[in-house]
Structures are given as C-alpha cells and as structure tokens.
C-alpha positions, 0 to 999 in steps of 0.5 A: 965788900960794899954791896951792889946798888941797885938803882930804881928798884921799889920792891922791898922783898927784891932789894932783901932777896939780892943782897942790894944796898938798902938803909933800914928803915923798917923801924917805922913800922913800930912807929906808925903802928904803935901811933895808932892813927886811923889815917895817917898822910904824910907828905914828902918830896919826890924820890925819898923812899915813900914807895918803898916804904909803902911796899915794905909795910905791904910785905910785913902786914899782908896775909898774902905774905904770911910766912915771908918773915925771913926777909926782915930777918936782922933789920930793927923790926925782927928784932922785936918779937910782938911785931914777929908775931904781926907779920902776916896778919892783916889784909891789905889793900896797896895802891898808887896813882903814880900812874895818873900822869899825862892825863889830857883832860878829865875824861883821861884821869877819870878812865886812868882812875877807873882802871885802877880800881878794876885791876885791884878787884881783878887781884881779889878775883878769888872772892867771887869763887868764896862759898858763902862770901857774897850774895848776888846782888853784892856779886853783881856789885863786884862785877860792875867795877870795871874801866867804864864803871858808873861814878857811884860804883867808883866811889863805893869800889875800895868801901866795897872791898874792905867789906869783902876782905873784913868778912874773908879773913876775919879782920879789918883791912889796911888801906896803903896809898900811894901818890894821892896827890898825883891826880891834883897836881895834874888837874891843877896844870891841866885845867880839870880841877873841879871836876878832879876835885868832886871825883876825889873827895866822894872816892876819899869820903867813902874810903876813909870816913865812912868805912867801918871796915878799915883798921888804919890807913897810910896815904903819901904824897908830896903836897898836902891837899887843902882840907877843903878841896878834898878832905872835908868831910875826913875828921879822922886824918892825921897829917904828917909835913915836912915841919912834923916831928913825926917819922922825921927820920923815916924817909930820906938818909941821915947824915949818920946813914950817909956817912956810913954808907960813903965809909962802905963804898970807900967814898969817904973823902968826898963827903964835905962835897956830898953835902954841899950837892945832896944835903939841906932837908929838913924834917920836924927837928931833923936837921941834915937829911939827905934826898936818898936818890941821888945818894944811891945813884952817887954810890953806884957812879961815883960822880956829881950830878942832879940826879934828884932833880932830874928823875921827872917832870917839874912842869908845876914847878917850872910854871909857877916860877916863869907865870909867877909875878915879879916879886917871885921872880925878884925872889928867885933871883935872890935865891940862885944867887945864894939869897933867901927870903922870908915869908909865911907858908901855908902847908894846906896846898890851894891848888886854886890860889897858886896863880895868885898867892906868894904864899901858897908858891913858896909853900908847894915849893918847899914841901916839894924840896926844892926850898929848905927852912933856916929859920922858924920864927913865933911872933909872940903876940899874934901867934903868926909864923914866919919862915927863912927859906933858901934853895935847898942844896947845890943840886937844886940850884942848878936844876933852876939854872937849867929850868930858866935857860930852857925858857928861852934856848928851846924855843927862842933861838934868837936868844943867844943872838941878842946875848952875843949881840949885847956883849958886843954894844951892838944896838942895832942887831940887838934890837932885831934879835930882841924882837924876835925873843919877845914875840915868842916868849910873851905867852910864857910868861902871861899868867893866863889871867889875860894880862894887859899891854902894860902888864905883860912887858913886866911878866915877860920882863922879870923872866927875861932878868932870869935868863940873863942871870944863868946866861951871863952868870960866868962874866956878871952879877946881874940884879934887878929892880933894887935901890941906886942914886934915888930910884929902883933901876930896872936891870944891872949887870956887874961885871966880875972882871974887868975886860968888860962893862957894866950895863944898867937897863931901863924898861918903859911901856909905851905912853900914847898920852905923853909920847908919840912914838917907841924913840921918844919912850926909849928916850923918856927910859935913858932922862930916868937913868940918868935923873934918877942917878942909878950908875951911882953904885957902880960908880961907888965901887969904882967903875969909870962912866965911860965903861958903864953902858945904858940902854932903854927898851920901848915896848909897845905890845909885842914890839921892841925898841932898844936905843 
C-alpha cells in the first residue's frame, strides 16, 4: 500500500513519525560530515528539499534530540554504527531568513532580522538560570539582544551564542542556516541593497570568520552572493553550486528515486510524461534530477500541473526578464520556442549588475532552476567556459507563458482589444487599442536607468513580441528581429494554417529632422519592408503576396500610429 504524501510538511521527525512518504536522503549526513568543511554553502533551487535537510541534520546532531534516534531507524545513516553514536551530540543553532520577505525598506528587513535573533536567544533562555555560566556584564549582554537591539550587539548576537553554548555543553556549536539569500534578493528588488549589504557582511563576519567557538557550518540558498557583497572577509567558506559534483545527488529526486516512487503509487505508466513536465536539472555530473515539489504534489493528485512554478513569488525573475534588454528578451523568444542559447555564466550573483549584465541574468536564472545546462564546453587556450542553456522542463515554459501574458492582461485590458483587432486587419481599432496598451505598459518595461525617447519604444517593443508569441502561440510563429530579403524585419507572424495571414511589423521611432509628422514615419516603416524585401521568406515557403499583411508603428513618446 503506498504511503500518504503529506504535502509542505518541513519537520523531519513528523514525516518519520506518521509514516509519510519520504525519499531518504540522510546519507548526506555522512557525506557532509566526513567532508570536514568548516563552512559549507550550497545553493539550490527553490522547493528542493534544503529545509528538510537542514531540519534532518538538526534532529540527528542536537543534544536537544539526544535520545531520539528511533526516527533514523532503517534509513542509510542508522545503518552506520560511528554515526549512531554522534547522534545527539552537538549543540545546534537552526535558523531561517525565509521569513524576511515583504520587507518594504530597510528599516523592515532590519527590525525582521533582529526578531529573529531574539527569538533564538529566547529558546536559549535557560542559560541565563545556568550557575556559573555567565558573569554580569555577559548577562546584560544577553539581555540586550532584543527587536530594537543597537547594530553591534546584532552582529555579535550568534558569536555570543556560540560562546554560551561551547562553555555549556563542552563542545563547539553547528550553525544551520537557512535561506541566507533571502534578505538580498529582496533588497536587491526593493531598492536597500547597500544598506543589506553592510548589515549582512558584519552579521556573516562575526558568525563564520571570526568564531573559535563554532565547529562547522551549513548555510543554503538559491543564489550564490558575490564574494565581494558579502563574503569578503570569509576565506574559510566552501561553495557548493548547481555545477558542483558534491552532494549532487542530496537535493531533488533521481530518476531512480522517481521511478520507484511512480512504481509505489501505481503511476508507472505515465513517467515518460513526468519527465517531459518535471525532469531537466542538472547537478555536478548528475543528469535527470527531478525538482521534488511538484513530484510529491504529482503523487498526491495525480494530475499535471506547474506545481513548482507556482509555489512563490518569482517578482525577481519576472523583472529581469520584462526590464531586461532586447537581447534577453530575443533570447527568451527563442527559449519558449524550444531554442537555447549560449553564453558564459558567472556563478557569483552581482545583484548590482543584474540591470546591465546578460551574463549575470542567465547565471540567476539558472541557479534558480528555470534554465538547465546541455552543454558545457572548455575553450582549450583561454581556459573560458561556455554554456548551452535551455528552459528546463515543460513546467517552466509555461510558468514563462503565464508570466509574460500577466504582463499585459493584469493590467491592460485593452490588449486583447488590439489582438481581436489585429486578427481582424482592423487598422483603425488597432491604433485606439494599441495607444492605450503602450501608455500603460512603457514604465513595465523601462529598466529604471531613465531610458530616452528613442530608447523606451524598443524596451516596450520586445516585451510587447513576448505577449504576442503566448497570445497567438495557437495560430502563428511568431519571430522577431531575425534575417529576410537583406535586412532584420521587426516582427513576423507565421501562420500555421492556412485560414490565416501572415503579418510582417515595421517599428520606427519618430525623426523630427527627416520627418514631419507619425504618417510620414509609418510611411518611412512600410518603403523598409518593402526595400529591404523581408516578405522574402514567407514568400519562399509559399505564402502568396496577397495573404502577407504589413504594417508600421510611429511612436513619437507614448503615442502610437499604426498605418
């Protein structure tokens, strides 16, 4: 009988207790432990098992546990006798900053921070009542820890502890964090990153480096914070990634695991289309992992759907791509359509280049999950990697879909106007519906570097080729910016049946030195199609001239003219 999937549950000792389904990982206790890092950070994708793990690693070392063995018992650690005897035997400090989200400024994060470390000093209430442990300057020490504390006394907090701890039990401390990127990334979309920057790097500083009363550390996250922001002074950190071949099996189901968990359930049949939705991760040289998530929710209703891409927020994510330049946004139109691309990464996340390095987007993204590598390739000579990056799974495609339509329908309800309108060769409601569409959508698009006149079109322009592509994704292929005839057409959609026409789009920014007004600039877009001949491959693929439509779009700041 297959057991009862309990979904969301983080408490290890509950999934044991009540039988749930549970894949055993706790070999990666062994692993990390025989490692012998004094600080490990490994970075994973959102809802791939890094807060049960973190919990499961709580429950086997704590002395709070001590005793509690029973709930390893027949999973691969217990099967170990050393590590039967470790159980129970460390002191542990456990602590997430999940909970710093929302955070408006940094006045929010800072206060969100601060609560947090008072709570752990309010679950180490009892060493205060320990005779001898602590004289009264250390007491009033411990006492000033509090949600309003002074920022020295915040950054010296878990330092402090560790002490405490060392002197009570007779033995250096584990430090297990959770969600250490959390607060960056929402500085980073909140607009209080330096300010995050410098409250963190003191915190990690007194924590990590200069702590001679820890034993080892384990601190997860999705990203991997540049060194600089706030690891600088932190030579002792160990760096596990997405391309690390460490524990590369420790997080996320292997197809093993899957198989056998489909087998349990009785869903067998179905698992070449569990693979096309939920497979494509990659770790170290770990091929076929699955994100665990939407496996169990799969398990528990037996249906399709984007579980994963569902479960939070992906604010970040949404805002690089939609503020991103047109060459992302050409990138992610080949990448929805089953493209890839090729580029370099850099695993170190510079939250402060985001806005203006390629490099640094497609490298968030894909220690986010939503992109996979396929190839990995050494140039020889120069030493300089490059990468061969898809969308991950079926799953992820159509959390983008969904993304990019929200662009427009949540908030521009004229944009299905100006779609019914289009598919009609209705020009004139076009250009009323199109108006409307871009006075509301410029500012979605601007990058926040206060783009110009000529600029902001093409921002709003490529986003807009986005909405199209999921829009009309049923009826046409729809490109943009790629070689016809002997130039670069704006927009082509192609249709897939033959009930419909083809459209070619010609987008021109107002010239007030060589034209006088938006019809001679919808004039000046139409001449280029035709000079520049970029029916020429629709014609090629036997489309007649009279089923191809063309069309120009002025603009001339926020307003449109489409002739």
């Amino acid at each position: 009988m297959a057991r009862t999937v309990a979904i969301g549950i983080q408490d290890f000792a509950s999934i044991r207790e009540n039988g749930y389904f549970y894949v055993d990982k706790t070999d990666f206790i062994r692993e990390w432990w025989e490692n012998g890092d004094s600080v490990t950070l490994i970075t994973r994708p959102r809802r791939f098992g890094k807060t049960l793990t973190l919990n499961m690693v709580e429950r086997f070392f704590s002395v709070e546990y001590a005793g509690g063995g029973e709930i390893f018992e027949a999973l691969d650690i217990w099967k170990n006798a050393k590590y039967r005897e470790l159980q129970g035997t460390c002191p542990v400090i456990s602590l997430s900053f999940a909970p710093v989200k929302g955070t408006a400024d940094f006045r929010d994060m800072r206060r969100m921070m601060c609560r947090m470390l008072y709570e752990q000093y309010n679950h180490y209430n009892y060493l205060l009542e320990a005779e001898g442990l602590m004289d009264d300057r250390e007491k009033e020490m411990f006492r000033a820890v509090s949600r309003d504390m002074d920022e020295d006394i915040a950054a010296m907090s878990l330092h402090m502890l560790s002490k405490l701890l060392m002197r009570h039990y007779g033995r250096k401390v584990l430090i297990l964090l959770d969600e250490y990127d959390t607060p960056m990334q929402e500085a980073y979309v909140n607009g209080y990153w330096e300010e995050t920057v410098a409250f963190m790097r003191n915190l990690f500083n007194a924590t990590f480096k200069t702590n001679p009363y820890l034993d080892r550390a384990l601190m997860t996250g999705i990203t991997r914070v540049s060194k600089e922001s706030i690891f600088s002074d932190l030579n002792n950190l160990t760096v596990v990634t997405s391309t690390s071949t460490k524990y590369e099996d420790a997080f996320g189901f292997t197809q093993e695991e899957v198989s056998a968990s489909l087998l349990e359930f009785g869903l067998s049949e179905g698992e070449g289309k569990v693979k096309d939705w939920y497979d494509g991760f990659t770790f170290g040289k770990k091929t076929d992992i699955y994100n665990p998530w939407s496996i169990i929710n799969f398990l528990d209703k037996k249906k399709f759907s984007t579980y994963w891409a569902n479960t939070s927020s992906n604010s970040l994510v949404g805002k690089l791509v939609r503020e991103g330049s047109k060459d992302i946004k050409i990138a992610m139109e080949d990448l929805l359509n089953g493209g890839s691309l090729r580029t370099r990464i850099d695993e170190q996340i510079v939250f402060g280049q985001l806005d203006r390095s390629e490099y640094a987007v497609w490298s968030l993204l894909l220690a986010g999950g939503y992109l996979k590598v396929e190839e990995h390739t050494v140039d020889p000579d120069t030493g300089e990697e490059e990468y061969v990056l898809k969308l991950t799974n079926k799953e992820v495609r159509l959390m983008f879909r969904d993304m990019i339509e929200g662009w427009f329908k949540d908030y521009v309800p004229a944009y299905n106007d100006f779609i019914k309108a289009l598919l009609l060769h209705d020009k004139k409601a076009m250009n009323r519906y199109m108006n409307r569409v871009a006075l509301e959508t410029f500012s979605n698009f601007d990058t926040g570097n206060k783009p110009s006149d000529s600029t902001e079109p093409e921002r709003f322009f490529h986003g807009f080729v986005l909405g199209l592509m999921v829009e009309l994704s049923g009826r046409y292929t729809v490109t943009s910016n790629r070689e016809s005839g002997f130039g670069r057409y704006d927009v082509m959609l192609k249709p897939k049946n033959d009930a419909d026409d083809a459209i070619l789009m010609e987008f021109k920014v107002h010239d007030a030195d060589d034209e006088k007004t938006l019809d001679d600039t919808v004039a000046a877009a139409l001449a280029q199609i035709e000079e520049k001949q970029y029916a020429a491959s629709l014609e090629a693929e036997g489309i007649p001239r009279k089923r191809i439509r063309k069309y120009g779009f002025a603009f001339k700041g926020k307003n449109v003219l489409i002739g």
